[in-house]
N, C-alpha and C positions, 0 to 999 in steps of 0.2 A: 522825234524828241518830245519828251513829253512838256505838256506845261502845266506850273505849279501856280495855283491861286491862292497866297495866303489871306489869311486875316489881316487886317480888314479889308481886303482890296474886293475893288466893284468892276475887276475884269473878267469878262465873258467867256466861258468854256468853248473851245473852238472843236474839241472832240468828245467822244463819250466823256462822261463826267464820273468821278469817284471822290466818294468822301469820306476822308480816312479819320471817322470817330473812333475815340477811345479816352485813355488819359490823355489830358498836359498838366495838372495842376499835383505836384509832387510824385513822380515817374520820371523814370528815364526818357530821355527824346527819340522813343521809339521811329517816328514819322519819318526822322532824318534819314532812319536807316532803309525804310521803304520805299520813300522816293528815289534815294540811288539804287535802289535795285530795279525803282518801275523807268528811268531818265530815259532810255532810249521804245519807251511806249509810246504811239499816239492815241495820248489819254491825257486828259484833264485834272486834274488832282486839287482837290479841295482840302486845304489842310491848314485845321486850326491854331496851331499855335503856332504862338507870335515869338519872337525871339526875344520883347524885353515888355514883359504885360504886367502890369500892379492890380494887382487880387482885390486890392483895398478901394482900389476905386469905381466907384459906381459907375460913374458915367460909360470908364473904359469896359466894365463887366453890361453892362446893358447892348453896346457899343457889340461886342464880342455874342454875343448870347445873340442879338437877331440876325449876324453876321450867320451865324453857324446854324440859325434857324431858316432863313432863306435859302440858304447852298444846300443845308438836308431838302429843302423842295425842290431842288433845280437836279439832283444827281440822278447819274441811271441808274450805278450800282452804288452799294451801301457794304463798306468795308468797316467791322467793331474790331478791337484789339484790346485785350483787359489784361493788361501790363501787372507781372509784380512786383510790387511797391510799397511804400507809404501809407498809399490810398486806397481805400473799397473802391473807389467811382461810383459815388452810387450815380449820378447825375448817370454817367455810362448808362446802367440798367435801364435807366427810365428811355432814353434813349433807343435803347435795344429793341424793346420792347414795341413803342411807338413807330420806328423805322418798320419793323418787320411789318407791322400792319398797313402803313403809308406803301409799300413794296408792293403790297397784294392788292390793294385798292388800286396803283399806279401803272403798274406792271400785270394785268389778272393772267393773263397768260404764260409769261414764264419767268414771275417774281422769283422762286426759289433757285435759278441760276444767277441771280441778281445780286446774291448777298455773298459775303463771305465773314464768318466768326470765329477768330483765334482766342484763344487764353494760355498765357503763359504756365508755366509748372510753378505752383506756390502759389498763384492769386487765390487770392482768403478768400473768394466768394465764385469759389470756380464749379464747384456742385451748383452750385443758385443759377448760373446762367447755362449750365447744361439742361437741367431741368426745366427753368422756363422756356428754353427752345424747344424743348424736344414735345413739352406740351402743346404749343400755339406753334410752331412749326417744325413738324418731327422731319420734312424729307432736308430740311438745312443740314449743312455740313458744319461740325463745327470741327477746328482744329487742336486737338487739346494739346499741351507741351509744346506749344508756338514758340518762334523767336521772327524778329521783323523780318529777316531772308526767309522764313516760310512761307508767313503771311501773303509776302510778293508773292511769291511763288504760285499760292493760289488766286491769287487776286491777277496774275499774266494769262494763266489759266481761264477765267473767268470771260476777261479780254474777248481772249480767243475765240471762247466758246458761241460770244454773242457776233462778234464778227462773221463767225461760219454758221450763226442762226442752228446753231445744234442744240 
């Protein structure tokens, strides 16, 4: 069974760690639909949003931001998802960006089985993030015309992979 750590909670990852960056802030609740695909993983699941969070407020957005800022340093693997929506994410991007380097500093040896990057069909800024990966890290996979049961998909994969150290 897997366990779920949400925001803001200060419970400890008992098994590999995953953190499912992406949208939450105008998007669909992608997450919901990957954690019931990952429930019967043992895997730890770092997942930031909250089921009732006020944008407006400071303290809660500070509160959230070094939440999601600590668990990106605790994770083994590093799951993005660029949901179509609403929102660019740019926040996402920056994210992308900065993981993949924490990855290869954290991991040097086999950071790029670490990661997995999905993009939906239709995300407005879906050229932008194939291209900044492919630049700063061309052997990543990325998933293009994603849906959250993909996503799992590779991310079980992933799992696996590191389990049998392949």
């Amino acid at each position: 069974m897997s366990q779920i750590i949400t925001a803001p909670s200060i419970e400890k990852p008992i098994y590999t760690s995953i953190f499912l960056a992406g949208g939450i802030t105008n998007c669909k609740n992608w997450q919901k639909e990957v954690i019931k695909e990952l429930e019967f993983e043992n895997i730890s699941i770092f997942n930031p949003r909250q089921e009732n969070f006020d944008i407006t407020n400071k303290n809660a957005s500070f509160k959230q931001i070094s939440w999601e800022f600590e668990r990106l340093e605790q994770m083994d693997i590093f799951s993005m998802y660029f949901c179509n929506g609403e929102s660019d994410q740019p926040i996402c991007m920056y994210e992308l960006g900065r993981n993949i380097l924490k990855m290869q500093n954290r991991f040097p040896n086999d950071w790029e089985k670490r990661i997995i990057i999905s993009v939906e069909d239709g995300y407005k800024r879906k050229q932008d993030v194939i291209i900044q990966t492919q630049l700063c890290a061309p052997k990543i996979f990325i998933e293009t015309d994603a849906n959250p049961i993909s996503h799992a998909f590779y991310i079980k994969n992933i799992i696996r992979k590191l389990k049998n150290n392949v």
